[in-house]
Every structure is written in structure tokens, then in C-alpha cells.
C-alpha positions in Angstrom: 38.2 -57.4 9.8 39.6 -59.4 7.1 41.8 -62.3 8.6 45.4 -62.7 6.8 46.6 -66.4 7.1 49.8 -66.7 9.2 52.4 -69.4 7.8 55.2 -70.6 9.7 57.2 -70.4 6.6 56.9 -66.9 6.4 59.0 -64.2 8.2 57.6 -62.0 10.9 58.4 -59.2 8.7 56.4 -59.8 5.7 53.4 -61.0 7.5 53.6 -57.3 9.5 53.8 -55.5 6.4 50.8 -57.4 5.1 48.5 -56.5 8.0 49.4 -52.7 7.0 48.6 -52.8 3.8 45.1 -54.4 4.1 44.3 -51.7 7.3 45.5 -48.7 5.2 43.7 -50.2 2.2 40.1 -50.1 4.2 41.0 -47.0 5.2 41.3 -45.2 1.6 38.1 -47.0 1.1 36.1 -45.1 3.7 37.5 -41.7 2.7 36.1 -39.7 -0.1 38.4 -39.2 -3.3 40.7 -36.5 -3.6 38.7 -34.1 -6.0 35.1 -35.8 -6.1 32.3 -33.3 -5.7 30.7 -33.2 -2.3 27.0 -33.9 -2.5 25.0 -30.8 -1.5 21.5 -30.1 -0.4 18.8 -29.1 -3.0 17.9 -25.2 -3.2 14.7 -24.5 -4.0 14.0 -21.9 -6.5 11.6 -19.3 -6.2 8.8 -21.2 -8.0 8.6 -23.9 -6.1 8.7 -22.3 -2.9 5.6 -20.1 -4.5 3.7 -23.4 -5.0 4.5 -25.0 -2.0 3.1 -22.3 -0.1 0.1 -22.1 -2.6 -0.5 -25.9 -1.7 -0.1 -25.2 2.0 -3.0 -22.6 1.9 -5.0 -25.1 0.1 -4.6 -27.7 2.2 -5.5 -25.6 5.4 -8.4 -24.3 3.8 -9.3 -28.0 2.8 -8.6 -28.7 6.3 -10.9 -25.8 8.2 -14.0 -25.6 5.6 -15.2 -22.7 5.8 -13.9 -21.5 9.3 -10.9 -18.2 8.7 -7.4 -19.2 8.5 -5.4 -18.9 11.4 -3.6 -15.9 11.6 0.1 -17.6 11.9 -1.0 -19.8 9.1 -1.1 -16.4 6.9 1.8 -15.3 8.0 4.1 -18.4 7.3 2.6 -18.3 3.6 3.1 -14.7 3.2 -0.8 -14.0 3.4 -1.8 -10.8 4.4 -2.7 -9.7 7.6 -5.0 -6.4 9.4 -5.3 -3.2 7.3 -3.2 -3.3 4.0 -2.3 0.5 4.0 -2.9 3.4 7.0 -5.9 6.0 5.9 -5.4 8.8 4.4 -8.1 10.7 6.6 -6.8 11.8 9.7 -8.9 13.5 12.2 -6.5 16.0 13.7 -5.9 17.0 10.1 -9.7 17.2 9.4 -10.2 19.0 12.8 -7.5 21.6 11.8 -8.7 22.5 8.4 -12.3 22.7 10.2 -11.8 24.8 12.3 -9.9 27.3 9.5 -12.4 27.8 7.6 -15.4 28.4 10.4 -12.7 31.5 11.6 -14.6 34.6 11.3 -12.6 35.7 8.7 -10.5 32.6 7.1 -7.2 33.1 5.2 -7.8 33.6 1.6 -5.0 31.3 0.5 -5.6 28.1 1.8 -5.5 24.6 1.6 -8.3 22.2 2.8 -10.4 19.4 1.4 -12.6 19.6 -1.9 -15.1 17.2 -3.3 -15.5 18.0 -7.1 -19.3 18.3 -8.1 -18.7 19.5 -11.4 -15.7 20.3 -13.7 -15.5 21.5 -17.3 -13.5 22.6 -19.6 -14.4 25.7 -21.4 -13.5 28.7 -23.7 -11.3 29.9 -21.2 -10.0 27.3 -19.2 -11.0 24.2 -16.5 -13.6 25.5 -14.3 -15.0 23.3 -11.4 -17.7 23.6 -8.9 -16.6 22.2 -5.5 -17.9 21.7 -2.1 -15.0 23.2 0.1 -14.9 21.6 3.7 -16.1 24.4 6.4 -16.2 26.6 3.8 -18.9 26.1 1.4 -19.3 26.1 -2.4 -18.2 27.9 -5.0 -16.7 27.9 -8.5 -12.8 28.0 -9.2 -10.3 28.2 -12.3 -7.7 24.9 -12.3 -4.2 26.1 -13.0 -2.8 24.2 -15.5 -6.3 23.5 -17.2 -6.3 20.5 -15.4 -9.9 18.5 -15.2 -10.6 16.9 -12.0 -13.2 13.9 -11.4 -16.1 14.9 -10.5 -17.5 13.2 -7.0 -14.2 12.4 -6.1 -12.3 14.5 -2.8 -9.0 16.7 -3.5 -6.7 18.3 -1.2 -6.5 21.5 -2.7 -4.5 24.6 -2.1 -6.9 27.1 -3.3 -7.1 31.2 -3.5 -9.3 34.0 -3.5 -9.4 36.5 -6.0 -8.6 40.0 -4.3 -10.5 42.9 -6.4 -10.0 46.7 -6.0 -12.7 48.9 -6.4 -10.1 51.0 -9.8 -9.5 46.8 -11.0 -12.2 45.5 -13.5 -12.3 41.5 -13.0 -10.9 39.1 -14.5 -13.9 36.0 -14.6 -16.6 37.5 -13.2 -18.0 33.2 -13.4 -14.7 32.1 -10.7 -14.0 33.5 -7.3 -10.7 32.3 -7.2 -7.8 29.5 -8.6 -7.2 26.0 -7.1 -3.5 26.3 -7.1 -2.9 22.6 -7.1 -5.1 19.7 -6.5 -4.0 16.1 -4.9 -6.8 13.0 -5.1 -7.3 11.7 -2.0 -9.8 9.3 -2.6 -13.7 9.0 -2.6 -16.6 10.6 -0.4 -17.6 7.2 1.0 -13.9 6.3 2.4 -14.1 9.8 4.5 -17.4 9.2 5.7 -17.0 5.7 6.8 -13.4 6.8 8.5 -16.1 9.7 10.1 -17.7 7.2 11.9 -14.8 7.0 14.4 -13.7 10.5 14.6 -15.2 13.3 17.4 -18.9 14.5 16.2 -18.0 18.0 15.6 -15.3 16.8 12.9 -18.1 14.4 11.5 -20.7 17.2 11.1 -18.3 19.2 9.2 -17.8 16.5 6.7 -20.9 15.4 6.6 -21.9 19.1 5.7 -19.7 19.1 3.1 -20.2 15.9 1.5 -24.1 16.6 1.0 -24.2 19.9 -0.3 -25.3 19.4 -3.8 -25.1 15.7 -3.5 -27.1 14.9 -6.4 -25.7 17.0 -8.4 -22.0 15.5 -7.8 -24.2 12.1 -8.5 -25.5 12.9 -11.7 -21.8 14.7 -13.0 -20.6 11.5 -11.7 -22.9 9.3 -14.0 
């Protein structure tokens, strides 16, 4: 505190007024300015939260060798964790469409899963050869003339030509039209998700993913 010099000379008055002035004077001092700009905390933009984290997995791995990141390390810098997407193969699905087509006498408009051996397109349209699951092989039309990869699996809604003995046919080559066809991904993802589904659903898949297997190989190729 700043002392102010009392003089004898001088009246109370003016020596109290003083004393104010100086105390209301280190007062403005300590208070921000009317109108200044408060000073804020830094945001970080995007990028450099992107290589902070980058550093942060680097460092860790630095850290461990070659031992496996902990798991809440992964998740802090946005690292992926377990399964990245749910199979497509289910087995109550596969299980179903089993059991459909070992029915004494299955629908003849359908859908079910097909691997492709062999598809072409001819004169008169996209035929393909396909292993049907429970249900055998046999050649189809595409509607649409639409080629599908051979060795790869479908689910396909397919049907059966129907034929009356006053009808003459109409591809004698075909037995029926796959109506539309979804890919559903390759014969080794179904087999290895076969390894954890009940037997009886991994002989039928199994069945149908050998029949002509090296056929389906060499259209592949």
C-alpha cells in the first residue's frame, strides 16, 4: 500500500480525498478494461487432434514392442475394436432354406442360396450354371441378362419352369429363371462361419459348395 505523506499544513479534508483517489486508482488497475477481448482457450481443429492421436498410438506401440495394444488404448484413439461388421451367414437362415429344399416336393418358386459355377452370355440371353443349396445343380436364365461372378454365392429367388404336355418349351438348355440375384459374398466366408453352426446345416453347405468345385475354380480363373 502506497504511503501518502501527512502534512500538518494540510486540511483533513484534502489528505482524505487523496487516500481515495490512490485506493480507487489500484483498483481500476486490477480490473480488466471496458471492451478488451477476454483471452480464451485454444480449440483444436480436427487435424491436430487426428495427429495427436496418431502420435499417441505410436508412442504406445513404441512403448509395448511387439505385445497388442491395450484395448482402452484403442478405444481412446478411435482404433477399432472385435468384429468390424455382423456376418451375413446366419444359421437359422441357412437351416430354414435347408430344410426347403430336402421337402419331398419343394416349392417351385423359391429363394435360397446359389454359388455361381459358370455364367455366360449367349445368343439368347445370360445363362448360369449354379450349385443351389439342398437343392442341387442346374442351369437357369438371369432376368435382366445380368452376368453373375462365377465362384462367388447369391441369394437368389429363383423359378421353375412349369410345362404342359399341349406347350412346346421355351429353352429346352434352362429349367427355370433366377428372378433376382443378391451377392452375398464368397464360398470360403460361409464355410469358415460353418464351422460354428449345428452339423446337419454344415453338411448341407458343404454339399453344395463342392459339387463341381473345380469347375467353379477353373470359371473362376
Amino acid at each position: 500500500m502506497q504511503h501518502i505523506p501527512v502534512s500538518l499544513s494540510t486540511p483533513i479534508k484534502v489528505q482524505r480525498a487523496r487516500s481515495e483517489a490512490v485506493s480507487s486508482s489500484k483498483a481500476r488497475k486490477s480490473l480488466p478494461e471496458f471492451g478488451t477481448k477476454a483471452v480464451l482457450p485454444k480449440v483444436k481443429t480436427p487435424a491436430q487432434m487426428a495427429r495427436e492421436k496418431k502420435n499417441l498410438v505410436k508412442d504406445v506401440k513404441r512403448c509395448s514392442g511387439s505385445a497388442a495394444i491395450p484395448k482402452h488404448v484403442r478405444r481412446s484413439v478411435g482404433g477399432k475394436v472385435g468384429k468390424t461388421s455382423k456376418s451375413l451367414w446366419k444359421a437359422s437362415e441357412l437351416s430354414q432354406l435347408c430344410r426347403e429344399g430336402l421337402r419331398h416336393r419343394p416349392s417351385n418358386d423359391f429363394n435360397t442360396i446359389a454359388k455361381v459355377v459358370c455364367c455366360d452370355h449367349l445368343f439368347h440371353g445370360v445363362h448360369c450354371e449354379v450349385n443351389l443349396l439342398a437343392r442341387g445343380n442346374d442351369n437357369f436364365r438371369v432376368l435382366g441378362d445380368n452376368l453373375l461372378r462365377p465362384g462367388s454365392l447369391y441369394m437368389v429367388h429363383v423359378k421353375y419352369d412349369t410345362h404342359h404336355e399341349d406347350e412346346s418349351e421355351d429353352d429346352e438348355f434352362t429349367s427355370g429363371t433366377i428372378l433376382s440375384a443378391r451377392l452375398m459374398g464368397s464360398p470360403t466366408s460361409l464355410a469358415k462361419a460353418c464351422t460354428q453352426m449345428p452339423l446337419e446345416v454344415s453338411q448341407c453347405v458343404t454339399e453344395m459348395l463342392s459339387y463341381n468345385a473345380e469347375t467353379g475354380e477353373d470359371s473362376a480363373n
